[in-house]
C-alpha positions in Angstrom: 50.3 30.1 -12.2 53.6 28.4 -12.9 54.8 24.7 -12.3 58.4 24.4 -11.6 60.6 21.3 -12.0 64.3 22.7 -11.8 64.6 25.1 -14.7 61.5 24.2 -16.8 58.8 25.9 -16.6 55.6 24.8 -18.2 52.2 27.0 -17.6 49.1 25.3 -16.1 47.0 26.1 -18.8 47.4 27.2 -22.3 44.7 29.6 -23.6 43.4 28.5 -27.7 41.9 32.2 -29.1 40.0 30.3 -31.6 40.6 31.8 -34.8 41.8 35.6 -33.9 40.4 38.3 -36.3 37.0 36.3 -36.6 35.8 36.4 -33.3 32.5 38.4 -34.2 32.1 35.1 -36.9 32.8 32.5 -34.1 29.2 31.3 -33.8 28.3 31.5 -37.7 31.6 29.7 -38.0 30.5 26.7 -35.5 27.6 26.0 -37.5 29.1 24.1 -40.3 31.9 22.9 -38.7 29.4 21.7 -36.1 27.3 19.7 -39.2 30.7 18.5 -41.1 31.9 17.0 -37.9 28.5 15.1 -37.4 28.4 13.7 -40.8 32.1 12.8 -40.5 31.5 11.0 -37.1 28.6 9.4 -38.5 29.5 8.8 -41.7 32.9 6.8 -40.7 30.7 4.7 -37.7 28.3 3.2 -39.8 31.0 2.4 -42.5 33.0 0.8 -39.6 29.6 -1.2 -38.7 29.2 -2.5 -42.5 32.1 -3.8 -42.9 32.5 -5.2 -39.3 28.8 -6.9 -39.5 28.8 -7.8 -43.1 31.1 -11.1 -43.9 31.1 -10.0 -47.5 33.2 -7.1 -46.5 35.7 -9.2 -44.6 38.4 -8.3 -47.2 41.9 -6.6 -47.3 40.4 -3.7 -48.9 37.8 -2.9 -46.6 40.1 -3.7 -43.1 42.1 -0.6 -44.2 39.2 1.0 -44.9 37.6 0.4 -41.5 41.1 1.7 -40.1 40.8 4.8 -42.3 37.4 5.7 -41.3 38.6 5.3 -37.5 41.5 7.2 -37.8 38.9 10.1 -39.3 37.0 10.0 -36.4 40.1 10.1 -34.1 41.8 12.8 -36.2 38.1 15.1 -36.2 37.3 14.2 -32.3 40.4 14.9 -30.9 40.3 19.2 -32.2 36.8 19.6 -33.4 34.7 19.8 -30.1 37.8 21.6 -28.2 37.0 24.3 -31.0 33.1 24.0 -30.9 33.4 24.7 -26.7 35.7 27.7 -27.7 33.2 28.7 -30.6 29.7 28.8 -28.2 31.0 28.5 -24.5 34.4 31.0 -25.2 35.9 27.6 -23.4 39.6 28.9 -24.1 41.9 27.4 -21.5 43.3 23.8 -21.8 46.2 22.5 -19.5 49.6 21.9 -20.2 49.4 18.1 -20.5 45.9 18.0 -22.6 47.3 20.6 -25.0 50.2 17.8 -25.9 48.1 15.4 -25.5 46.3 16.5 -28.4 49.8 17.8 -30.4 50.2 14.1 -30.1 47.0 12.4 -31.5 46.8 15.0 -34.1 50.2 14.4 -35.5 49.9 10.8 -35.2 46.6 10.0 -37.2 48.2 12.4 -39.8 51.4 10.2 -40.2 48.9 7.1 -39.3 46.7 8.0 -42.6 49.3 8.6 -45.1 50.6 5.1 -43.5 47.0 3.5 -44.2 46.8 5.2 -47.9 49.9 3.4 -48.7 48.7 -0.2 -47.2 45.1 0.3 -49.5 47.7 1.1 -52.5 49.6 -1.9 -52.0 46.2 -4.2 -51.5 45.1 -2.3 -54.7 48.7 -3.1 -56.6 48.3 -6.6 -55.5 44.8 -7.3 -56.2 45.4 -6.2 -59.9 49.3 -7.0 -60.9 49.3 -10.4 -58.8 45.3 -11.5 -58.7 45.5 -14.8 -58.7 48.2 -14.7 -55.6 46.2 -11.8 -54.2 44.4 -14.5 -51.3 48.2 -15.8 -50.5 49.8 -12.5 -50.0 47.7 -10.6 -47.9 46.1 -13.4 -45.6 44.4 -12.2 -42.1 47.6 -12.3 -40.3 49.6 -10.4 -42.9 47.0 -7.5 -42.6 46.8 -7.5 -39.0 50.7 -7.0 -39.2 50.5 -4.7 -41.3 47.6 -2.6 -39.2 50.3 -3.2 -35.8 53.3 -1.8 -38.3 51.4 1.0 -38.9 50.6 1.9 -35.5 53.6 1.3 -34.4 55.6 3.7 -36.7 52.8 6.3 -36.4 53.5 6.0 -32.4 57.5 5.9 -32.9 57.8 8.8 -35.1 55.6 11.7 -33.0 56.5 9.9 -29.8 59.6 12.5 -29.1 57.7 15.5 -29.7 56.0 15.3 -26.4 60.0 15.5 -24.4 60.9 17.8 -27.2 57.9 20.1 -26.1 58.4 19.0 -22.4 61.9 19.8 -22.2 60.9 23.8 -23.5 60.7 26.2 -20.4 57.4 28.8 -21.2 57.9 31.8 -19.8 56.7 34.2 -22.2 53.0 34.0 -23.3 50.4 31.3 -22.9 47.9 32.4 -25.2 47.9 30.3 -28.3 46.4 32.0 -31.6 45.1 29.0 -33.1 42.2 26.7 -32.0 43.6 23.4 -31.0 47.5 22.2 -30.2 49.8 21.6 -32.8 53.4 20.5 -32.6 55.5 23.8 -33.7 52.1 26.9 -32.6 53.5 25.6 -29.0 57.0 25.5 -29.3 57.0 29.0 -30.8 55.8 29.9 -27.0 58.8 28.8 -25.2 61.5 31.0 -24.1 64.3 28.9 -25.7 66.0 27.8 -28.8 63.4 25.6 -30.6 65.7 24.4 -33.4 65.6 21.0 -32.4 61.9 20.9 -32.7 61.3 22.8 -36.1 63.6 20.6 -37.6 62.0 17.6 -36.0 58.8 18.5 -36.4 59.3 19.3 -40.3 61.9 17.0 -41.2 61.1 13.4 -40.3 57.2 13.4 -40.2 57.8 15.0 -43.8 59.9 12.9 -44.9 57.7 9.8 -44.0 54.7 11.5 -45.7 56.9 12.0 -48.8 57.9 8.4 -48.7 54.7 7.2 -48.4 53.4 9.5 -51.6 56.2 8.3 -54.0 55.4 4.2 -53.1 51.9 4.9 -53.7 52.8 6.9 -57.4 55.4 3.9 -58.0 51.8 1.6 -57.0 50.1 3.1 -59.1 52.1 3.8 -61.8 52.4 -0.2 -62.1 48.4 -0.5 -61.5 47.8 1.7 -64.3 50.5 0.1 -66.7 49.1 -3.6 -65.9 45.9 -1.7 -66.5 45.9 -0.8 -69.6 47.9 -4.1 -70.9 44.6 -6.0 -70.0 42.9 -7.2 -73.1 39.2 -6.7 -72.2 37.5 -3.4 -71.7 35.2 -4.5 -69.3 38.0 -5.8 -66.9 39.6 -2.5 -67.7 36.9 -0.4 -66.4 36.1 -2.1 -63.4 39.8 -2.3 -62.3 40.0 1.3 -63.0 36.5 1.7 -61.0 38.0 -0.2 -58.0 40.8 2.1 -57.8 38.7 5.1 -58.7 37.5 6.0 -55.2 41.0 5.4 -53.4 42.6 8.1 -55.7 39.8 10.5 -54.9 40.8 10.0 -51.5 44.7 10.1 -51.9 43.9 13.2 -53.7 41.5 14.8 -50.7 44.2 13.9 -48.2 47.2 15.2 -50.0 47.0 18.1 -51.7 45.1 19.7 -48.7 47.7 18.5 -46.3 50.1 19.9 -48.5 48.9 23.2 -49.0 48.3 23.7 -45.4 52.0 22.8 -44.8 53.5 24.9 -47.8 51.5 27.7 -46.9 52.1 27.8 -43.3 55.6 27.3 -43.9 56.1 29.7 -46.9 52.9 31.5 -46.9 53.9 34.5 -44.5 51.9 37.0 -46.3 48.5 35.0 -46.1 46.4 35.9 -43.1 46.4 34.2 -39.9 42.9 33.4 -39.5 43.2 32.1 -43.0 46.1 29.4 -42.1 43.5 28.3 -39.1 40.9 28.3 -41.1 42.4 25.9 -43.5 43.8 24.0 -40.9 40.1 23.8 -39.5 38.5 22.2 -42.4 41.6 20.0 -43.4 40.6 17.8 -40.2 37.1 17.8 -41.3 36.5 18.1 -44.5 38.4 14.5 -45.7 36.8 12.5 -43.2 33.1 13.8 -43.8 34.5 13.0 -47.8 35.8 9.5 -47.6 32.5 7.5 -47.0 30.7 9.3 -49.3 33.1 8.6 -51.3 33.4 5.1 -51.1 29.8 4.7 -50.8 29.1 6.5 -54.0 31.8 4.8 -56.1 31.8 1.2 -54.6 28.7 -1.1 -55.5 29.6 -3.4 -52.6 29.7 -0.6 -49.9 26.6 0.9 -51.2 24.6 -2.7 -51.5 25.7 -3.5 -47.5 24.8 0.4 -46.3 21.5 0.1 -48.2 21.2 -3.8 -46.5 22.5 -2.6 -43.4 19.8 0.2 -43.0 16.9 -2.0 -43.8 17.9 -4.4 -41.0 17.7 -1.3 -38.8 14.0 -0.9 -40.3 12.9 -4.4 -39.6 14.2 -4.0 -36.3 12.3 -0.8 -35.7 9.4 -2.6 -37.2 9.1 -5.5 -35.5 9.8 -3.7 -32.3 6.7 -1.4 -32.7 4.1 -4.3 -33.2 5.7 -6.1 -30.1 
């Protein structure tokens, strides 16, 4: 069934295969990405909680961090259970308008997170080149500027890929070999020239990302020189401690992303169901990561979890001999 509006035509409903050529595995497949998804979504909500609840945490640092672990959740809930339904229910078809509806949120928490990287590299640059003007600099209203910046370029820059998909007439296939939406698996459906959109869709979000990555090296590069100029060892370490667990999670964002992108671009002798795969755990995989992360390496994150947990108790506690 077809929906006309002059010369585009867009299909009612797309069908996601899941990951084609490991059908048979579907169900063995769901099972992990079924537990990484739980421990992501609950891993990332109680951070949010500790830091919202505990006035300790009512720092720079650990605002972006709160928006970090809420764009994980976003990023992992908006393909995740879409896949799980196509994993145990064979759920397959998706309409038109949810399909880039979710090109859409998927895209923009990617640009979003690089964006939020490079606002925790900045606190961190701050925080250990400028200390004692750290409080001045990034007051409450700075940060919350900075938080609607970021949401607003994130918004600005995928924005036109929902009229660049919209504009594309579909008259070919509907089936889409992948299990969620994304940006340039659609626009290789259409039954048009699609130049517009591969350059788009490469070119500027790219280019953001890439801008983002060097001003976080030139951060750090200037964290790490002001660093090692400090006279104390102890004041050494724990700087270096503080931005331990940020560059762990640079690190699990990047390269992944990367390599995802590089091979899916370049990679055209690596399997299909490998690229999906891959492209399956990248929206996983980091956000299960980053709390545990931060909750390993960060004695303040660790001390309100482990606080947070035993108000819980007493709760529970005091609500069983009532």
């Amino acid at each position: 069934m077809v929906n006309t509006n002059h010369t585009v035509f867009h299909p009612a409903v797309f069908v996601l295969l899941g990951i084609p050529g490991l059908e048979r595995y579907h169900i063995w497949l769901s099972i992990p990405l079924c537990f990484i998804y739980a421990t992501a979504v609950l891993g990332n909500s109680v951070l949010i909680l500790v830091i919202v609840t505990e006035h300790s945490l009512h720092e720079p640092m650990y605002m972006f961090l709160s928006m970090l672990a809420g764009t994980d959740i976003l990023l992992s809930t908006t393909t995740v259970p879409k896949a799980l339904a196509i994993f145990w229910f064979r759920a397959r078809d998706i309409t038109f308008d949810a399909c880039v509806t979710q090109v859409f949120f998927v895209h923009v928490m990617f640009v979003g997170e690089s964006a939020i990287l490079l606002a925790m590299a900045f606190d961190r640059y701050v925080a250990i080149c400028d200390p004692l003007r750290y409080s001045m600099i990034l007051t409450s209203p700075v940060v919350r500027r900075m938080a609607l910046a970021i949401v607003v370029r994130s918004f600005c820059i995928i924005f036109p890929v929902i009229f660049l998909l919209k504009r594309l007439p579909f008259c070919r296939t509907n089936v889409i070999p992948h299990s969620y939406c994304e940006h340039i698996g659609v626009a290789r459906l259409a039954c048009a020239d699609i130049t517009v959109n591969i350059w788009y869709g490469f070119s500027i979000p790219i280019v953001m990302v890439i801008t983002d990555v060097v001003l976080i090296a030139v951060s750090y590069t200037l964290i790490l020189w002001a660093i090692f100029r400090m006279p104390s060892q102890d004041a050494r370490h724990k700087a270096l401690s503080t931005c331990g667990s940020h560059l762990c999670v640079i690190l699990m964002f990047y390269v992944p992303s990367f390599f995802t992108l590089l091979t899916h671009r370049f990679g055209r002798n690596i399997p299909r169901h490998v690229h999906i795969l891959l492209a399956n755990l990248y929206v996983v995989v980091p956000p299960m990561l980053n709390p545990i992360v931060y909750g390993v390496k960060t004695k303040q994150i660790r001390e309100a979890v482990a606080h947070f947990f035993m108000e819980i108790k007493k709760c529970f506690s005091s609500s069983s001999l009532g």
